[in-house]
C-alpha positions in Angstrom: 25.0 82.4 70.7 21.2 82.5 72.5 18.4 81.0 70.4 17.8 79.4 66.7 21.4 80.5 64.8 20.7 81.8 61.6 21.3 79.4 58.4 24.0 82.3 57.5 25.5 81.4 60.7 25.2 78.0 60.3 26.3 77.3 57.1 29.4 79.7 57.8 30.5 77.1 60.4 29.8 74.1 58.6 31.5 75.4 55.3 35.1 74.2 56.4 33.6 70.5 56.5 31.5 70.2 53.4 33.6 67.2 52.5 32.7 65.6 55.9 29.6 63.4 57.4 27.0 65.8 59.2 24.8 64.1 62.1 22.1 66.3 62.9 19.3 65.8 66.4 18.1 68.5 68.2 14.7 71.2 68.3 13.2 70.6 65.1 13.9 74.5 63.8 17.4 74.2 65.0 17.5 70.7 62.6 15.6 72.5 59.8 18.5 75.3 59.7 20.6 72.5 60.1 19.6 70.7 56.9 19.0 74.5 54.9 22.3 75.7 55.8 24.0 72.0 54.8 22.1 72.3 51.6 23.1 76.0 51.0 27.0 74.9 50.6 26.0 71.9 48.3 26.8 69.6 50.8 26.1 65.7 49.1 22.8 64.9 50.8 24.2 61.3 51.0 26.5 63.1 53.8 23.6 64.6 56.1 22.0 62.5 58.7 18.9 63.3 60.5 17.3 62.1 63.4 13.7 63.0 63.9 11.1 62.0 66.6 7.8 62.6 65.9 4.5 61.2 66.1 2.1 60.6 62.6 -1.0 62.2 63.2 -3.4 59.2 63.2 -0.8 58.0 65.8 -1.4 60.8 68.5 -5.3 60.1 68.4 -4.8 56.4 68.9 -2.2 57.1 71.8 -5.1 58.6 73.6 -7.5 56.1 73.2 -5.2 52.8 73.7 -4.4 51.3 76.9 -1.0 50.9 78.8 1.1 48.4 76.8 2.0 45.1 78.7 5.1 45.3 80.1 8.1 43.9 78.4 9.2 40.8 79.8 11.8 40.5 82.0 15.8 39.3 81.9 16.5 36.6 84.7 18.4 39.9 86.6 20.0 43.3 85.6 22.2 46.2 87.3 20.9 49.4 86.8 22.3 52.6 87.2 20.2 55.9 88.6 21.2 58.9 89.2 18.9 61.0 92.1 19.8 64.9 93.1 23.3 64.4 92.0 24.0 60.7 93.4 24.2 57.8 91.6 22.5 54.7 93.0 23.1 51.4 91.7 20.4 48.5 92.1 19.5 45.1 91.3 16.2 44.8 89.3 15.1 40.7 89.4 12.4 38.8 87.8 9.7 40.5 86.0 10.5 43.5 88.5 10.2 47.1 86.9 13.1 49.8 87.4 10.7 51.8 89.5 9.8 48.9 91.7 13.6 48.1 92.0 14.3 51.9 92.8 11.4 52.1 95.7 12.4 48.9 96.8 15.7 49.7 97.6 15.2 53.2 98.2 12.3 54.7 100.0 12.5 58.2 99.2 11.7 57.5 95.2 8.3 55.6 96.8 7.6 59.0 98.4 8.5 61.3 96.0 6.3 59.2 93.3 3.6 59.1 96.0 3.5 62.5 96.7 3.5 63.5 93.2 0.3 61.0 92.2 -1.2 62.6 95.3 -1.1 66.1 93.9 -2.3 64.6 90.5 0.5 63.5 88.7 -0.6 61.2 86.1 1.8 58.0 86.0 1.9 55.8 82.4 4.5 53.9 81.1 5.9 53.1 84.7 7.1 49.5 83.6 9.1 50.9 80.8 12.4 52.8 81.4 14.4 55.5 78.7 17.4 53.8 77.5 19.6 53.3 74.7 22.3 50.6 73.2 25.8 50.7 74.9 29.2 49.5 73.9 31.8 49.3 77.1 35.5 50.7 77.0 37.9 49.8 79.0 39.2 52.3 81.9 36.3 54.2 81.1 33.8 54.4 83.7 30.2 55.3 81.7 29.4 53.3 78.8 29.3 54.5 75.5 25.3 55.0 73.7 25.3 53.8 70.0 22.5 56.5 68.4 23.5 57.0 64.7 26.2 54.7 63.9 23.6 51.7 64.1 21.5 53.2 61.2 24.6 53.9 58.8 25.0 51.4 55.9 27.6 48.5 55.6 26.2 47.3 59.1 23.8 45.3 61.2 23.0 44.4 64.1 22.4 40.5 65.4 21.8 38.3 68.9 24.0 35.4 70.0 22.1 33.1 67.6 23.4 35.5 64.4 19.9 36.9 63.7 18.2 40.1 63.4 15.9 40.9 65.9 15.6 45.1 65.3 15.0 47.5 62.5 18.8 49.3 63.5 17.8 52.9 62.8 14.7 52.6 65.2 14.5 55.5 67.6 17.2 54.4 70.3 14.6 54.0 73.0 12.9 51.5 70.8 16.4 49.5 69.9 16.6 48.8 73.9 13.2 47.8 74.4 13.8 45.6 71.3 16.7 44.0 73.2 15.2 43.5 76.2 12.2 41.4 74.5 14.4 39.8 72.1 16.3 38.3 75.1 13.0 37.5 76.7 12.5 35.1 73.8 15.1 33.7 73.0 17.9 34.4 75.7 20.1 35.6 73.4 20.2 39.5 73.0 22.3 40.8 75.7 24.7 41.1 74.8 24.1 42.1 71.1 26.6 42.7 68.2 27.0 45.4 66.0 28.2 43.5 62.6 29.9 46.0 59.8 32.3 45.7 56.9 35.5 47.1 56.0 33.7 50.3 53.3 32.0 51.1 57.0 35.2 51.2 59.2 36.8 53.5 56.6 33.7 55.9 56.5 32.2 55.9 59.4 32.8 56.5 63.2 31.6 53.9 65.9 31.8 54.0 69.5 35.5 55.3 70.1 36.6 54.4 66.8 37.2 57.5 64.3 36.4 56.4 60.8 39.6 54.2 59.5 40.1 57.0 56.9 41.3 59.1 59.8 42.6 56.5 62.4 43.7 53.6 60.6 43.5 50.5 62.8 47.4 50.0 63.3 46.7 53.8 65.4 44.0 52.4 67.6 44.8 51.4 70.9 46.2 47.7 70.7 44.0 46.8 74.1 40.7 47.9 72.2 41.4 44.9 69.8 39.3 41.9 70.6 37.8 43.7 73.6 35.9 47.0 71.6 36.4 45.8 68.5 37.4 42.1 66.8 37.7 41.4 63.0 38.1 38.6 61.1 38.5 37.7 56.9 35.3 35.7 57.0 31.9 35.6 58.8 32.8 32.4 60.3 36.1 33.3 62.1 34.8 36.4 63.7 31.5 34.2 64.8 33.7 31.8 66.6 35.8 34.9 68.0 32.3 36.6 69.6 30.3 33.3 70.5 27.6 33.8 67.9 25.7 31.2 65.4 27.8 31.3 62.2 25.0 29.5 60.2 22.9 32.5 61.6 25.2 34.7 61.5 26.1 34.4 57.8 22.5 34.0 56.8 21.5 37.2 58.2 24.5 39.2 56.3 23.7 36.8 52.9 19.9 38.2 53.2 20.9 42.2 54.4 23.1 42.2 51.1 19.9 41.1 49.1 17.9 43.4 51.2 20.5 46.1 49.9 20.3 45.1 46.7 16.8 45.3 46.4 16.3 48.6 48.2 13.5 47.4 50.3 14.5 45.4 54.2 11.4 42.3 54.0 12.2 41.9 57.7 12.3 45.2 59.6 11.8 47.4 57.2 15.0 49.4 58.0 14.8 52.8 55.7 11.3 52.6 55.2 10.0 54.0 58.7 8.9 57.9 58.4 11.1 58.5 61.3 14.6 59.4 60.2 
């Protein structure tokens, strides 16, 4: 299939799943089909997730106008992972070193390439920030897992090593790991961070390599995932002493999400208020 399907198309594949969760990212036409074609087979819009980046149009004027933001600041050291015409080069970044000082450091050619591209009159912004999303490790496998919609589905939240919220979870994933790295900066306690989510979210929805417990129950996970991708406990208190994190923290920030819920409206990060969805 070349170009935009057709809602007909689309909502001809999507039919045998109308009981199901869609996720939806992509071109914005393909998402609008998306979303038509879901809507055509009266699938429950609680059921349809979007994820849509786009600037607001006071926004895009101020972008011009404002100056480079300060860089984030630094963790004490981290390994980072690049991969450059089909190698993959892993370096140390220290300090308040950026990725891109790290890379030329290490490797010369990237301090060329970037030279030679400012020379022909490449404009170069943002150079202190890097692209990068939340990950959650699995053993034997060798890349790490990115967490993009799971974080933003409700039943969940996500908290530091002290039990607190530091992130609106359904920021734009770039956002989340900027989040984490100034969170840390603070208060030393954000990598790593924990995804927190009750038992109505395990049975609905999928995280990581987990399936949504409707489907794979956890007696059919893999026994060596338990307390190494996943731990669970019957109270706030037992699962913060099994991860290291601040129960007082830990179950004030779920007592003040249930409110939040409750309410409709998050007071501290506004999660489900932003305009991007």
């Amino acid at each position: 299939m070349q170009g935009v399907p057709s809602v007909a198309q689309l909502a001809e594949l999507a039919t045998p799943f109308r009981k199901g969760q869609a996720f939806i990212c992509g071109p914005g036409p393909f998402m609008d089909a998306c979303t038509a074609a879901l809507q055509g087979i009266e699938m429950d819009t609680a059921q349809i997730h979007v994820e849509r980046f786009a600037s607001l149009p006071d926004e895009e004027a101020a972008a011009e106008a404002a100056p480079a933001p300060a860089p984030v600041g630094a963790v004490d050291e981290a390994e980072v992972e690049i991969m450059h015409q089909g190698q993959i080069h892993r370096i140390t970044c220290g300090g308040n070193e950026s990725i891109l000082e790290a890379a030329m450091r290490v490797r010369d050619v990237y301090k060329r390439q970037i030279q030679a591209g400012a020379a022909a009159g490449g404009v170069l912004h943002l150079m202190a920030h890097s692209w990068g999303a939340p990950t959650l490790a699995v053993p034997k496998e060798e890349k790490f897992r990115a967490l993009f919609i799971e974080r933003s589905l409700p039943g969940c939240l996500v908290v530091n090593t002290r039990g607190e919220r530091f992130v609106n979870e359904s920021c734009p994933y770039p956002e989340f790991q900027q989040a984490m790295y100034a969170d840390h900066a603070r208060t030393g306690s954000a990598i790593p961070a924990w995804i927190v989510f009750d038992a109505d979210f395990r049975r609905k929805y999928p995280i990581g390599p987990l399936a949504p417990g409707e489907a794979v129950p956890d007696e059919r996970l893999r026994r060596s995932w338990l307390n190494t991708v996943y731990w669970k406990d019957s109270t706030l208190e037992g699962l913060a002493a099994q991860i290291g994190v601040g129960a007082a923290g830990l179950t004030a920030s779920v007592a003040r999400m249930n409110e939040f819920a409750r309410t409709g409206k998050d007071l501290q990060f506004d999660r489900g208020g932003n305009r991007c969805v």
